[in-house]
C-alpha positions as CSV (number, residue, x, y, z in Angstrom):
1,X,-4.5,-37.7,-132.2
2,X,-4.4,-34.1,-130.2
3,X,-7.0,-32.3,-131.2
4,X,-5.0,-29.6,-132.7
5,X,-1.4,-30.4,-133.7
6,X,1.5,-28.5,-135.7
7,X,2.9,-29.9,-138.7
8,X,5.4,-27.4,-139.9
9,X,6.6,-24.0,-138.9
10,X,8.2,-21.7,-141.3
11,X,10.1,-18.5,-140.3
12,X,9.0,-15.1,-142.0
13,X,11.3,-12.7,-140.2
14,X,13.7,-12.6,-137.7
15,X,13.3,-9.6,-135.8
16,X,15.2,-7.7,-133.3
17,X,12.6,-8.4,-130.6
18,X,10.7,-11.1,-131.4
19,X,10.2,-13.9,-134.7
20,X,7.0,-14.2,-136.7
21,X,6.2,-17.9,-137.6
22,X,3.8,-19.7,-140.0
23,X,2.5,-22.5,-138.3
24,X,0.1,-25.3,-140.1
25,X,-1.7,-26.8,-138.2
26,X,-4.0,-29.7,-138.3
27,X,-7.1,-29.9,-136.4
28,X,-8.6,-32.9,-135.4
29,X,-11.4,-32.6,-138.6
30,X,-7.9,-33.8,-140.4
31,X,-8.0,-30.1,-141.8
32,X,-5.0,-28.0,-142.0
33,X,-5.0,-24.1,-141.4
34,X,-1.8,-21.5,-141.0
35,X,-1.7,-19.6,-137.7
36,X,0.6,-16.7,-137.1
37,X,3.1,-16.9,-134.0
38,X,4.8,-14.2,-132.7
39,X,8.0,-15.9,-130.5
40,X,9.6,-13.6,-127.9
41,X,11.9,-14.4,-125.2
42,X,9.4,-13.1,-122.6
43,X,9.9,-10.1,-120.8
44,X,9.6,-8.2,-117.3
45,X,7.7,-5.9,-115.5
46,X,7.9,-4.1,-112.4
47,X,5.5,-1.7,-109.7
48,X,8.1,0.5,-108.2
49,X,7.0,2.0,-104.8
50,X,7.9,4.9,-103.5
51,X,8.2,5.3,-99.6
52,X,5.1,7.9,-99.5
53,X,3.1,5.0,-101.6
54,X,3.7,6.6,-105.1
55,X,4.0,4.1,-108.2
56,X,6.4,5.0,-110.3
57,X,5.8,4.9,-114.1
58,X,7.7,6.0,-117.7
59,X,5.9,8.5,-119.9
60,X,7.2,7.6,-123.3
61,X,6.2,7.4,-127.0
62,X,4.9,4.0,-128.7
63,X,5.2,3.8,-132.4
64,X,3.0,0.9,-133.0
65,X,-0.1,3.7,-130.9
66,X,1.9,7.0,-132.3
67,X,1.9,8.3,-129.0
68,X,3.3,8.8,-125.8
69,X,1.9,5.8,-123.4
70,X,2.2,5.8,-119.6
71,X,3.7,2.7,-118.8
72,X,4.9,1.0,-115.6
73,X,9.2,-0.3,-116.3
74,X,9.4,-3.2,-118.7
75,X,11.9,-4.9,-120.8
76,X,12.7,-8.0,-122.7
77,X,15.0,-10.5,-121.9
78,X,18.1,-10.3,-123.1
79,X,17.7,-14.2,-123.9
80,X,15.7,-16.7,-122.9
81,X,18.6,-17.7,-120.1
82,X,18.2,-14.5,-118.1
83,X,15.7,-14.7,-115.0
84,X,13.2,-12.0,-115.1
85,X,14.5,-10.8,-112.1
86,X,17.8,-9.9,-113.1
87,X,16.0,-8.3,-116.0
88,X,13.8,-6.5,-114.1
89,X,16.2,-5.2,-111.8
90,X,18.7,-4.0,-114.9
91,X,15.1,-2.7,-116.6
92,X,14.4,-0.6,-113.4
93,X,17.3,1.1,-112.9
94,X,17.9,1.8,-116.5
95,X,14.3,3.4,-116.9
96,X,13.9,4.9,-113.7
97,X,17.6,5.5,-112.1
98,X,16.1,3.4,-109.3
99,X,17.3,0.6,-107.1
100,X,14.9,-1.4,-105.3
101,X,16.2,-3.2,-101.5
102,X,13.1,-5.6,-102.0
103,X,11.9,-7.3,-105.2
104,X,9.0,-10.0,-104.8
105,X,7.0,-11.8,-108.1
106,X,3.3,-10.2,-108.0
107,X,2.2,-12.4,-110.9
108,X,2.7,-14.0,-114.4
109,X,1.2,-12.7,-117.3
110,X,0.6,-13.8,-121.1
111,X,0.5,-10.8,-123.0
112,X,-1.0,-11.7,-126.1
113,X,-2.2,-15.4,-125.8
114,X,-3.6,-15.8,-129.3
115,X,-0.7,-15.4,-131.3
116,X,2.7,-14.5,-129.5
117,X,4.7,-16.5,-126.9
118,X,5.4,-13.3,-124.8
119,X,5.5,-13.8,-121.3
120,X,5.9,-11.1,-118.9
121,X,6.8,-11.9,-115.5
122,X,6.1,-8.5,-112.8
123,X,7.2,-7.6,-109.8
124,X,6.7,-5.0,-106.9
125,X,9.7,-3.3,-106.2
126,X,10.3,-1.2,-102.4
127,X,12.9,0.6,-101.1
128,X,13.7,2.2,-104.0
129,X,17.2,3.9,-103.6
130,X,17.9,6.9,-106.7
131,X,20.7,5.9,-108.7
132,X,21.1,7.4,-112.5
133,X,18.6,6.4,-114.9
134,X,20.4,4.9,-117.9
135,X,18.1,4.4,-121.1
136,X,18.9,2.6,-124.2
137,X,20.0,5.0,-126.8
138,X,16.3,5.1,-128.2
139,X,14.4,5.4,-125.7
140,X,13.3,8.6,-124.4
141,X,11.7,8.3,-120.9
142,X,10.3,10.7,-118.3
143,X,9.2,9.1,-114.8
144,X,6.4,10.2,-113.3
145,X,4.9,9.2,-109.8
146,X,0.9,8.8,-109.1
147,X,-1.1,7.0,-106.1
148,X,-3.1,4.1,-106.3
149,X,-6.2,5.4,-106.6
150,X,-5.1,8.3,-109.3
151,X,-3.7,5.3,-111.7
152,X,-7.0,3.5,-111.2
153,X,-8.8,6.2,-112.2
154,X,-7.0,6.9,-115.4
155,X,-7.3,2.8,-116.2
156,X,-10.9,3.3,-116.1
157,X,-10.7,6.8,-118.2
158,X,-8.9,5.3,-120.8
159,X,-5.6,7.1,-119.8
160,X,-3.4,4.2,-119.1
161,X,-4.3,1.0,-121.7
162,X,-1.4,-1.2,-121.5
163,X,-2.2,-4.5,-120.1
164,X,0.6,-5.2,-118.7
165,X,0.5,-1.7,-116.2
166,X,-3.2,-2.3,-116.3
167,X,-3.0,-5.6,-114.8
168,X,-0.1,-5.3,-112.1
169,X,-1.7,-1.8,-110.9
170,X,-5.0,-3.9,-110.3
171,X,-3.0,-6.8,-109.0
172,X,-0.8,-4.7,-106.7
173,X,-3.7,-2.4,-105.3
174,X,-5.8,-5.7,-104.3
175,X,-2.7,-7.3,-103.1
176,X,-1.8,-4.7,-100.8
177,X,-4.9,-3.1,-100.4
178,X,-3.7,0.1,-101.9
C-alpha cells in the first residue's frame, strides 16, 4: 500500500474559477482523514519588459486582501486544453494592451501546494508592441512600470506579496542578471 492513498472525493462547490473537494484519505496507519482540495485549471503568468528594462505590472484590487495588489499579468486557463502560452499571450494583451515579439517559459510554479491543484506556468515577455488593453468587464486595471531593483525593494518592504510576482521578479532578475 502507498503510504497515503484517496478513497473518495466528494464535490462541495463548483465554482467559477476553481472546485473545492473532500478528499478521504487513508494513511498508511490504516487511518482515514478528510483533506480539502482546491482543483483549478492552472493558470499563467508573465514578466513584460519594456525596451528601457522596465517590468510592467497591474495595480488592481483583490477582494480575498480588500485591497489594491500590485501584480505582474496573470490569468487562468480557459480549460485545461489551452497552453499557457496562448493564455498568457491573450492575458497580456488584455491586461496591459501589450504584444510581446518574444515569449520564453521562465519557470513553473505551484501556487499553493498544500491544498489546490493550481499551477502557474510564467513567462518573460520582450518586444512588447502597445496594442489596446482589453479587460474582462470586472476587472479594473492600471499598469504601472518599475526597474528591477525598485520591485525588489518593495518585495522585501512588504509592498508586493504575491507569490507568483514575487517569484518570477526574483527568477527573472537572477536569470538575466537584472
Amino acid at each position: 500500500m502507498d503510504e497515503i492513498r484517496r478513497v473518495d472525493r466528494n464535490l462541495v462547490h463548483h465554482g467559477h474559477i476553481f472546485d473545492y473537494y473532500e478528499d478521504t484519505m487513508e494513511t498508511k496507519d490504516g487511518h482515514r482523514h478528510i483533506w480539502d482540495t482546491v482543483v483549478h485549471n492552472g493558470a499563467a503568468a508573465v514578466v513584460p519588459v519594456r525596451n528601457d528594462g522596465k517590468i510592467l505590472l497591474v495595480r488592481q484590487y483583490r477582494n480575498p486582501v480588500e485591497r489594491m495588489t500590485l501584480e505582474i499579468p496573470a490569468g487562468k486557463r480557459d480549460s485545461v486544453d489551452e497552453s499557457t502560452y496562448d493564455c498568457i499571450v491573450r492575458e497580456l494583451e488584455e491586461e496591459t494592451g501589450y504584444r510581446a515579439e518574444e515569449v520564453t517559459l521562465l519557470l513553473k510554479f505551484l501556487s499553493a501546494i498544500a491544498y489546490s491543484t493550481e499551477a502557474i506556468d510564467i513567462y518573460v515577455a520582450k518586444g512588447l508592441h502597445h496594442t489596446e488593453a482589453h479587460p474582462d468587464e470586472d476587472e479594473f486595471i492600471d499598469v504601472v512600470a518599475y526597474s528591477v531593483p525598485e520591485l525588489k525593494k518593495m518585495i522585501y518592504d512588504g509592498t508586493i506579496q504575491d507569490s507568483k510576482t514575487i517569484a518570477a521578479v526574483l527568477a527573472y532578475s537572477d536569470r538575466f542578471n537584472a
